[in-house]
C-alpha positions as CSV (number, residue, x, y, z in Angstrom):
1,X,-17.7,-71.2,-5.6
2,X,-17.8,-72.3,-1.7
3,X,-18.3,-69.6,0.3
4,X,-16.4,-68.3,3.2
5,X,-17.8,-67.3,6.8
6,X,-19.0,-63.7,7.2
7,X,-17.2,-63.4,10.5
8,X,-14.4,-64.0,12.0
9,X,-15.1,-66.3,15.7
10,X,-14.1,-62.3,17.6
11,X,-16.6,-61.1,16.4
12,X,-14.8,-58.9,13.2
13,X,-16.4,-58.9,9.7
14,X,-14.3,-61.1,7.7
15,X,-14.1,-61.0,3.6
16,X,-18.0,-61.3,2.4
17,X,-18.9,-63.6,-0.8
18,X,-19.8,-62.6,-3.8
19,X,-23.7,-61.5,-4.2
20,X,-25.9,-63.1,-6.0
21,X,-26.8,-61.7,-9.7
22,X,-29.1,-58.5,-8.9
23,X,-32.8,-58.7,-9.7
24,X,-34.8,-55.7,-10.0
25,X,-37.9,-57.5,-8.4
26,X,-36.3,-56.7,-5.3
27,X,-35.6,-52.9,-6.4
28,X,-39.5,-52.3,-6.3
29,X,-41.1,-50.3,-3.5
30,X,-45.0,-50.5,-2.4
31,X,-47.3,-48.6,-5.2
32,X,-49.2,-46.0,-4.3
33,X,-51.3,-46.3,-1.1
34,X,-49.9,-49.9,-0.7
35,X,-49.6,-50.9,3.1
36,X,-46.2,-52.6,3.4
37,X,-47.7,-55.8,4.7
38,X,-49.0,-57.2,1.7
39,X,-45.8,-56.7,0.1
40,X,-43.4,-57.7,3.2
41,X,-45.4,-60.9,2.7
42,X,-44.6,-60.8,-1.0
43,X,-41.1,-61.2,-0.4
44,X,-41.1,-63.1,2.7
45,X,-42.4,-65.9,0.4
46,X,-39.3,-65.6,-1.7
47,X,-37.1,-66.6,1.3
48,X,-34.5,-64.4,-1.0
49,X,-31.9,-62.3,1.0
50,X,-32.0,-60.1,-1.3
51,X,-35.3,-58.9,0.0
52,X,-33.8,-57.9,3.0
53,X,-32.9,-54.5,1.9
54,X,-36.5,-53.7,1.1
55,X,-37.3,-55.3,4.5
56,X,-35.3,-53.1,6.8
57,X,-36.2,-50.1,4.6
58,X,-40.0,-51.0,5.8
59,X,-39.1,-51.6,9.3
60,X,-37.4,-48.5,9.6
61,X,-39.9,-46.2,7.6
62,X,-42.8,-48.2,10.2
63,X,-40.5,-47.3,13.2
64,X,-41.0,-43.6,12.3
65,X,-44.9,-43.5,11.0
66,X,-46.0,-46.5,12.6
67,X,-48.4,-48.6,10.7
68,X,-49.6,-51.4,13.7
69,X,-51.3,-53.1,10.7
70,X,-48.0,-54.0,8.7
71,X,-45.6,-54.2,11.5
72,X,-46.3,-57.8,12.3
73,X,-45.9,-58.9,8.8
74,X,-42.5,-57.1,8.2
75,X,-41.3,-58.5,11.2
76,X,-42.0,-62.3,10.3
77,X,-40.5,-61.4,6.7
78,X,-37.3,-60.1,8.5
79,X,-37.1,-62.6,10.9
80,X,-37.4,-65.4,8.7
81,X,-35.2,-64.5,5.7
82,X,-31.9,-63.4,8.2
83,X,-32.7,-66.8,9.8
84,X,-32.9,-69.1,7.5
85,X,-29.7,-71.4,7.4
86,X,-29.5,-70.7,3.5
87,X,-28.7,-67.4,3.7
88,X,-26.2,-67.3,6.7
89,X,-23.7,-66.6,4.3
90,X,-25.3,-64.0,1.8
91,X,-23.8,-60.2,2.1
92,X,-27.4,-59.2,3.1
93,X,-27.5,-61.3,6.3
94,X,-23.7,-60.0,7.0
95,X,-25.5,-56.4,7.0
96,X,-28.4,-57.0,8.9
97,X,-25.9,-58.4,11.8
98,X,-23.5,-55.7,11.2
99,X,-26.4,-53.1,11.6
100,X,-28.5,-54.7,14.7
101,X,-25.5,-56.9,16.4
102,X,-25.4,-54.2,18.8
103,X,-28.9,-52.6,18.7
104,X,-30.2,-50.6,21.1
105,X,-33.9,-52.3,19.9
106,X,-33.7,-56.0,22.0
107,X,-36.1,-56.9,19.0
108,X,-33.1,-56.1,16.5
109,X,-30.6,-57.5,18.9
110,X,-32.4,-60.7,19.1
111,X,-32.9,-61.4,15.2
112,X,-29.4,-60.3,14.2
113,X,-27.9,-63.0,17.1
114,X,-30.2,-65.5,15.4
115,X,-29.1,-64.7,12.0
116,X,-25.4,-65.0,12.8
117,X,-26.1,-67.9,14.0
118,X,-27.6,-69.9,11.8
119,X,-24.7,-71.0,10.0
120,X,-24.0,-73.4,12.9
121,X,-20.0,-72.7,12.7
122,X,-18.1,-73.7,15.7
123,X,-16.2,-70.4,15.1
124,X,-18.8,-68.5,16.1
125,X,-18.7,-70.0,20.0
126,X,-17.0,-66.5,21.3
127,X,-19.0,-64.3,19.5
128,X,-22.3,-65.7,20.8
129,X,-21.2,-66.8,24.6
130,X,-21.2,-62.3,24.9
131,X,-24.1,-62.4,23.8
132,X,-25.7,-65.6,26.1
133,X,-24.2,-63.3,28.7
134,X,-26.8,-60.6,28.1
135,X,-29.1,-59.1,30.3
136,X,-31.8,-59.4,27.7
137,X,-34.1,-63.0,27.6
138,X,-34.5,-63.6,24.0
139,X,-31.0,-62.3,23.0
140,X,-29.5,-64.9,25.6
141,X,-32.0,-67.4,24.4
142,X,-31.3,-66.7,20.4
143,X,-27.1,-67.0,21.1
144,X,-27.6,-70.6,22.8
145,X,-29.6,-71.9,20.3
146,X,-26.7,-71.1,18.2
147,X,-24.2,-73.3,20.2
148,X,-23.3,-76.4,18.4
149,X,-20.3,-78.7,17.6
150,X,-17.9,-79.4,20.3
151,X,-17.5,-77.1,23.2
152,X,-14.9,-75.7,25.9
153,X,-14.8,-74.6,29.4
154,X,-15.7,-71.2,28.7
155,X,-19.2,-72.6,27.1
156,X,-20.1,-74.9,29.9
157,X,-19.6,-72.1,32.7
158,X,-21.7,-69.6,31.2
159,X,-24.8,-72.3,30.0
160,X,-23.8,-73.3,34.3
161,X,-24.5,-69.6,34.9
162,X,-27.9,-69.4,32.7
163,X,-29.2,-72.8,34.5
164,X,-28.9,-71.7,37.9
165,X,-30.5,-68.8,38.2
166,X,-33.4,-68.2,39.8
167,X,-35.3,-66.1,37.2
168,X,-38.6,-66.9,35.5
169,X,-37.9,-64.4,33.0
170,X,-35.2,-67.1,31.9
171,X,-37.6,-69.7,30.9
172,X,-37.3,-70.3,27.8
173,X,-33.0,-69.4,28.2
174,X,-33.2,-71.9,31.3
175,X,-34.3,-74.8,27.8
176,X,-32.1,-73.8,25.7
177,X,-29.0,-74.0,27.9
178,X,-30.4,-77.7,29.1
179,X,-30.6,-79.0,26.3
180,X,-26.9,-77.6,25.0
181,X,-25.4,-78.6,28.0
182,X,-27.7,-82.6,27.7
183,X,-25.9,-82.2,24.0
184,X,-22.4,-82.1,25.3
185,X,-22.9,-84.5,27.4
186,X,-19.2,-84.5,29.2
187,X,-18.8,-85.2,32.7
188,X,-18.2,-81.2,33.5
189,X,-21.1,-80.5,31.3
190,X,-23.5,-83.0,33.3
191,X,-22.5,-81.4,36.3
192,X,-23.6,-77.8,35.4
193,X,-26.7,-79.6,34.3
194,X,-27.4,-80.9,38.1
195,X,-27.0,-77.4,39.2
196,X,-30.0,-76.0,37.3
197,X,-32.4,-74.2,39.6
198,X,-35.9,-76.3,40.1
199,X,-39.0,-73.5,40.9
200,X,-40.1,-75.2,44.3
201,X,-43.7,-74.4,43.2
202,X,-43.0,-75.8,39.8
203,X,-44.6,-72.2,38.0
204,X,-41.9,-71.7,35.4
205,X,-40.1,-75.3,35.8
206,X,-38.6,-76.1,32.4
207,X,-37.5,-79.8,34.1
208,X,-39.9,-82.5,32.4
209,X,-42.7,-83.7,35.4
């Protein structure tokens, strides 16, 4: 059965698909004096959504008895099973982003941006321009990675606004909005491109030498 967008391109949960059949591998919980690394990793290997339930209960039980040993590896499992373009669609994605769309935690904020877009779906342009328009780096940087397909006046004014400022702390945003506006490649597009701001001392240029 094809499945349907999670969301809607204003940003509103639209109708989920139907979940895939339940396995009670992903019910289980650490035993004993298991760390939740080892099994974060466990399931990170699966690359399953369905681990993600399992995952945020580990990244929230770390966030209040903090385990610095396990955190890293709970992270990477998170990160890459909300981001991989296979699961864009699966109701556990959907509920990560409707959880940590609007996170107080950039770290949160960042992955469920990237996980909403990763079903590269030109609907999803509104929706992730607020979000390029954050104050925080890897948010801004996550939403215009998620820019594709054809794009509009709105788009090229805010990836304008991203290239020409003056802000190292933009670095890697500064990239990502080159090479989206390089991609569209329109007249107006080239133009915001020739506004992007040069570091005179060439410490955090992201222009090739």
């Amino acid at each position: 059965m094809q499945q349907e967008s999670t969301f809607d391109g204003g940003g509103a949960s639209a109708p989920r698909p139907d979940g895939p059949v339940p396995d009670p591998a992903f019910d289980e919980r650490p035993a004993g004096d298991e760390h939740w690394g080892p099994f974060a990793r466990r399931l990170q290997a699966t690359r399953d959504p369905r681990a993600l339930p399992a995952l945020l209960e580990a990244h929230d039980t770390l966030r209040r008895e903090p385990r610095f040993c396990c955190v890293g590896a709970v992270r990477a499992a998170l990160y890459e099973i909300a981001t991989a373009r296979e699961n864009a669609h699966s109701a556990q994605v959907a509920d990560l982003v409707d959880r940590w769309w609007n996170s107080t935690d950039p770290w949160e904020e960042m992955v469920a941006v990237a996980a909403r877009a990763g079903g590269q779906e030109e609907t999803e342009r509104p929706a992730l321009l607020e979000k390029v328009r954050s104050a925080r780096p890897t948010v801004m940087t996550a939403a215009i990675e998620g820019l594709c397909g054809m794009s509009d006046a709105a788009e090229i004014e805010t990836l304008r606004d991203v290239v020409s400022r003056p802000d190292p702390m933009l670095h890697w945003a500064h990239q990502a909005a080159a090479r989206r506006l390089a991609e569209i490649g329109t007249p107006e597009a080239e133009a915001a491109l020739a506004q992007r701001f040069i570091d005179p001392d060439g410490l955090w240029s992201d222009k090739p030498a």
